[in-house]
N, C-alpha and C positions, 0 to 999 in steps of 0.2 A: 231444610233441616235445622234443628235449635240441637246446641252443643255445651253441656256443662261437665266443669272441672268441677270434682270434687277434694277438695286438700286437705288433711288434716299434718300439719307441721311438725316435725321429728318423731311422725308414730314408729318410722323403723326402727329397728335394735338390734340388741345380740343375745345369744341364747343364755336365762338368768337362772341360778339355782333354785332363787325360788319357787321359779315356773317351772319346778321338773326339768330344767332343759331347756321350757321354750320361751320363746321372744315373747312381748309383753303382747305382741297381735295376735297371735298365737294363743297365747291364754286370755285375750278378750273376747268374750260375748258378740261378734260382730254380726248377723245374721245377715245385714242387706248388703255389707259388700263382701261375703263371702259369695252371697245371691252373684252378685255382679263377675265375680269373680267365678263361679260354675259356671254361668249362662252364657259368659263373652270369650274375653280374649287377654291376652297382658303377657306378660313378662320381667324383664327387668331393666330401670334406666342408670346409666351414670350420669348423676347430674351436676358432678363438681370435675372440670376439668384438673388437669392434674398439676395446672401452673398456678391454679389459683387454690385459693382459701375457701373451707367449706364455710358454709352460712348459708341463712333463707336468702339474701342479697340476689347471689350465684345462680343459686338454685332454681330461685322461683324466676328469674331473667331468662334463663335454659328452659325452663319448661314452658314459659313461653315463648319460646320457638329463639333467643336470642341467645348470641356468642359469645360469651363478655370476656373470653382472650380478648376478644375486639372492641367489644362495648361497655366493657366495664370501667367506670371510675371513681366509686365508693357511693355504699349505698345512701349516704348519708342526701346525697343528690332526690333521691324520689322521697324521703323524708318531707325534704323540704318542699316538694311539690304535691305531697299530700297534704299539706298545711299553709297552702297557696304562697309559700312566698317565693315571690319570682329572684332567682340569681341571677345578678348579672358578672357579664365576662370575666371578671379578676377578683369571682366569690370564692370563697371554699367554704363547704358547707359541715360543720361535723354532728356526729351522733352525740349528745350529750347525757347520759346513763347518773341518774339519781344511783349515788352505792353507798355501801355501810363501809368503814375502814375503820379496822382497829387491833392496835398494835403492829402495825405496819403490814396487814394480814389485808386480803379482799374477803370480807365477812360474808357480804351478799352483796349481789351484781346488781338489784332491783329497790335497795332500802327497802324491803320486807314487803314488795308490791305496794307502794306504796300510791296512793287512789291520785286520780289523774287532779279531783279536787285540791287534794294537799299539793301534787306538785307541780299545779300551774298558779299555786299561790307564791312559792319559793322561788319558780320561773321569774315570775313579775319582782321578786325582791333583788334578784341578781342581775336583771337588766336594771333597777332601777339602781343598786352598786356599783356594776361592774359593766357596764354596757356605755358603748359610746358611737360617735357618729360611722365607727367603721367596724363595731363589734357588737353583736345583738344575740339578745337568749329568747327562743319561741319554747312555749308548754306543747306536750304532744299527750299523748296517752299513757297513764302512771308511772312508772320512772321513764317513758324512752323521749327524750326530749332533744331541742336544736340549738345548735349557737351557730352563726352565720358571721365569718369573718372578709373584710375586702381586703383584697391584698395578702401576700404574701406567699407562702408554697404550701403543696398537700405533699412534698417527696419525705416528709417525715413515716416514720411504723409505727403504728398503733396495735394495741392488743384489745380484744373486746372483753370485757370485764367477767361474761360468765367461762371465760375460758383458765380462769386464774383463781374461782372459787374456793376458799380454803389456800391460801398460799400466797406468800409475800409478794407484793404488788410492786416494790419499790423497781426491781429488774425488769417490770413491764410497764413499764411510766414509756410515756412516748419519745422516741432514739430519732437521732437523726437531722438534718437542715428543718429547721423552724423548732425545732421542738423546745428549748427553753421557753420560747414563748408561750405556747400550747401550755407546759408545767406549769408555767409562773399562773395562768387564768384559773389551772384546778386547785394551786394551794390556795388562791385569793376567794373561791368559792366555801372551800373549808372554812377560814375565820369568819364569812357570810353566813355558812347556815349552821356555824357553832352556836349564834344566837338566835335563829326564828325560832319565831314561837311557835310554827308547826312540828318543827323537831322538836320541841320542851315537853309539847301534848303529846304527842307519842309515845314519848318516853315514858311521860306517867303515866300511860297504860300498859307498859310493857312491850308498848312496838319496838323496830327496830330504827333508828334515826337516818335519814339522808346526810351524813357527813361531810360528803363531794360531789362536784361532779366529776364524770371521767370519759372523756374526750375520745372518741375513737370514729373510723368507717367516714375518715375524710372523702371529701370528692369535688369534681367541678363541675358545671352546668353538661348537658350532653343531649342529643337528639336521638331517637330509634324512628326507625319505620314501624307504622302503625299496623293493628291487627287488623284493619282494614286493610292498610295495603298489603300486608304480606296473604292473608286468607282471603278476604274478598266478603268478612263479618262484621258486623259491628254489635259493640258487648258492653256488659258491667262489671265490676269488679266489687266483691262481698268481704270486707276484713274490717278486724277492729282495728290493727295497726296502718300505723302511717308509712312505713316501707312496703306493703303488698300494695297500699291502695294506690302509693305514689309510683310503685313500677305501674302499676294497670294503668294510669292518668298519662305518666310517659309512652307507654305502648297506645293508647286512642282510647281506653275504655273509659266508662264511665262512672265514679262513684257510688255505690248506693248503701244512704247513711239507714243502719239499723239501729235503733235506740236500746239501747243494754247490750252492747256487743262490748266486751273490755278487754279482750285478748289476754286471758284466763279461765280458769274452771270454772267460775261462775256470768259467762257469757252468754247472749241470748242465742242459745243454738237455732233454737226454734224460728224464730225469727227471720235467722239468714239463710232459716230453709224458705219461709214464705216469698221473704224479698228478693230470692232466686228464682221461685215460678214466677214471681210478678215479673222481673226484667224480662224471661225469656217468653210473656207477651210479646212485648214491645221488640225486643231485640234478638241475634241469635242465638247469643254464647254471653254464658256467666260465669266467672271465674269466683269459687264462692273458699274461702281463705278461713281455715281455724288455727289459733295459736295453741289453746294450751293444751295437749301434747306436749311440744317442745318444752314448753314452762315446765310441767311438769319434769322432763325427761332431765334439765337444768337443775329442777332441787331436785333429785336422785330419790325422787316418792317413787316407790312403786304400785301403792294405790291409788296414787293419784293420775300416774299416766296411763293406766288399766280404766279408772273412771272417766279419764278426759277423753279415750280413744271409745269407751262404750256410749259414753256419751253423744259424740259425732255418730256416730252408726246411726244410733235410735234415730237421732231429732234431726240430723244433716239428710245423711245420706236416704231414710226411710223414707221421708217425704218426697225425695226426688225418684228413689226408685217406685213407690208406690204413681206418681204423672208418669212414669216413664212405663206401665203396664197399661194403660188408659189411651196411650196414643202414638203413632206409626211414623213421628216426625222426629224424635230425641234421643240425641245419645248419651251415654253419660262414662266420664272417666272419673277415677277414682284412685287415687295416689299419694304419693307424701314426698316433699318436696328433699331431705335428705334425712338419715339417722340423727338422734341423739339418744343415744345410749346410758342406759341408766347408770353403769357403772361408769363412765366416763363422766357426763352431766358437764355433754358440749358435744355439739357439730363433728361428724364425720362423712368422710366421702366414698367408702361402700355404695355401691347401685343400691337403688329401694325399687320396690314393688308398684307395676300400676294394673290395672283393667279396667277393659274397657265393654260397653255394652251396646247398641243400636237396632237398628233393622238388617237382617240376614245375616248379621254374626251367628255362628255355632258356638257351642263348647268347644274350649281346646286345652284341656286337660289340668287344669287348674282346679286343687278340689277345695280352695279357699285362700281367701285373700291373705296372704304372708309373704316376708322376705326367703322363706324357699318355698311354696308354692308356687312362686312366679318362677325360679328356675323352672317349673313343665310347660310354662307358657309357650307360644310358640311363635311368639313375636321374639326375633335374638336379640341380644345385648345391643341397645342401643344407647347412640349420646344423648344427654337431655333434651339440648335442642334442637332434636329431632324427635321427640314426644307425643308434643301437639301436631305437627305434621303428617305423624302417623297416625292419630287418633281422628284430625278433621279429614284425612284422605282418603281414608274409610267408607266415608260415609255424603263426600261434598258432592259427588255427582248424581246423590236420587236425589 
């Protein structure tokens, strides 16, 4: 049996006036996982345990099959190991988030998406500033970037910056053992990229400027049991960002780089629909990861998350469901890793919708893919990581 996740990142919601009433799944266009969603099976998952903090981190940990009451220790950790750099024992590793601040407001969470080109040049200005033999800045993919510190604690709080959008940032500066230090690196970053010239050019076109960094989603090196060992598969993992690819790299999976994937609306969907038939030549299971959804759901577009999620239908999931009618070996699951709600525009832990499809499933009463279509499903409420387990158990012994 060959086994793909299909993900697209904060499509769930809540029901929005403009849609009549309903969730933005709901009033999208979806045809093939609605397909998915008639012909199989689903229901609904909680994938944010109730001790922890919503985010993809959590979520997409849970959905692969893992615990992270137990295993968690900021996601900042698979960042870094999507970006090869190895941490050793007395690293801590943080999310370092390009943002806009002004007037002591979080303007925007991302310096206006700003392209991975402009800010892996800014990267390189602030290590070559502020970087020293026990403090380093890595570029990742357009604002979400790394600083790797040795020594000292992760027991400080951090806030992640789209969660403070539109609102005074100063009461969510990092609290806590170590955190003067952590502040004192974001203001030193501010009078750094007061003068790049990448910030100057933006400006004079009307972008929005990277004015800091902002520090959050600490963590320390950590081990899981691979997807191998826990299912008895070996797989690839499909995303633009460096936190999906670096939990799949932590779980056993394998990279695979799509060229134009940017973990936004103008992502090559298509793409990381081909380079998912092609791994699941080779291998079983493909873990195939869209961002923007979520992005969208963070600037509170409603056209935008309506397009990003129509989008994924057509060019994601089409092409896997149209292999998946050609041949009597694959399954395919289809889900979202947790809410972001347009009116909120940030992570919440409400269950979301998954279905599932293979060889000898029936219908079971699902008459389309939504956050309450899956209430008829007739798989019950389960925890996240218990997902996948249900989804490969299905299906693992033809």
């Amino acid at each position: 049996m060959k086994f793909a996740v299909l993900l697209g990142d904060g499509m769930g919601d809540y029901p929005h006036e403009a849609f009549d009433g309903k969730t933005v799944l709901e009033a999208s266009l979806t045809p093939n996982m609605d397909w998915i969603a008639k012909n199989g099976k689903g229901g609904l998952a909680a994938t944010i345990p109730e001790s922890m903090q919503p985010g993809s981190d959590v979520a997409n940990m849970e959905i692969l099959g893992y615990d992270t009451t137990e295993k968690f220790t900021g996601r900042s950790v698979f960042e870094a190991l999507s970006m090869g750099q190895h941490l050793a024992p007395g690293d801590v590793a943080f999310r370092a988030n390009f943002v806009t601040l002004e007037d002591g407001v979080m303007v925007d969470y991302s310096a206006g998406h700003i392209s991975s080109e402009e800010g892996e040049e800014l990267m390189k200005l602030l290590d070559s500033e502020l970087g020293t033999d026990t403090l380093r800045f890595y570029a990742g993919v357009s604002y979400r970037n790394l600083m790797v510190k040795n020594g000292g604690t992760d027991a400080m709080q951090t806030t992640p910056p789209h969660d403070i959008i539109g609102k005074q940032y100063e009461p969510w500066l990092p609290q806590g053992d170590g955190s003067d230090e952590i502040r004192r690196i974001m203001d030193e970053s501010q009078a750094v990229l007061a003068g790049a010239v990448v910030n100057k050019k933006r400006q004079a076109t009307g972008k929005l400027p990277a004015t800091s960094l902002w520090l959050w989603g600490q963590g320390r090196p950590l081990e899981l049991a691979t997807i191998e060992e826990k299912y008895g598969i070996k797989g690839g993992v499909i995303s633009a960002v460096d936190l999906i690819k670096g939990i799949g790299v932590a779980a056993g999976l394998t990279p695979v780089f799509v060229p134009g994937a940017t973990g936004y609306i103008d992502t090559n969907y298509s793409g990381k629909a081909q380079a998912a038939l092609e791994t699941l030549e080779e291998r079983d299971f493909v873990y195939i990861h869209v961002e923007a959804p979520d992005e969208a759901g963070h600037s509170g577009d409603l056209a935008l998350k309506k397009q990003a999620i129509e989008d994924f239908d057509r060019e994601v999931v089409g092409p896997l469901v149209e292999s998946f009618k050609k041949r009597d070996d694959l399954a395919l699951l289809v889900t979202c890793d947790h809410r972001t709600p347009l009116v909120r525009r940030t992570h919440t832990r409400e269950p979301i919708p998954f279905a599932y499809i293979g060889p000898g499933i029936s219908p079971d009463g699902m008459a389309a893919f939504s956050e309450a279509d899956a209430e008829n499903g007739s798989v019950p409420l389960i925890t996240g990581n218990k997902l996948l387990n249900q989804f490969i158990g299905e299906f693992k012994t033809l």
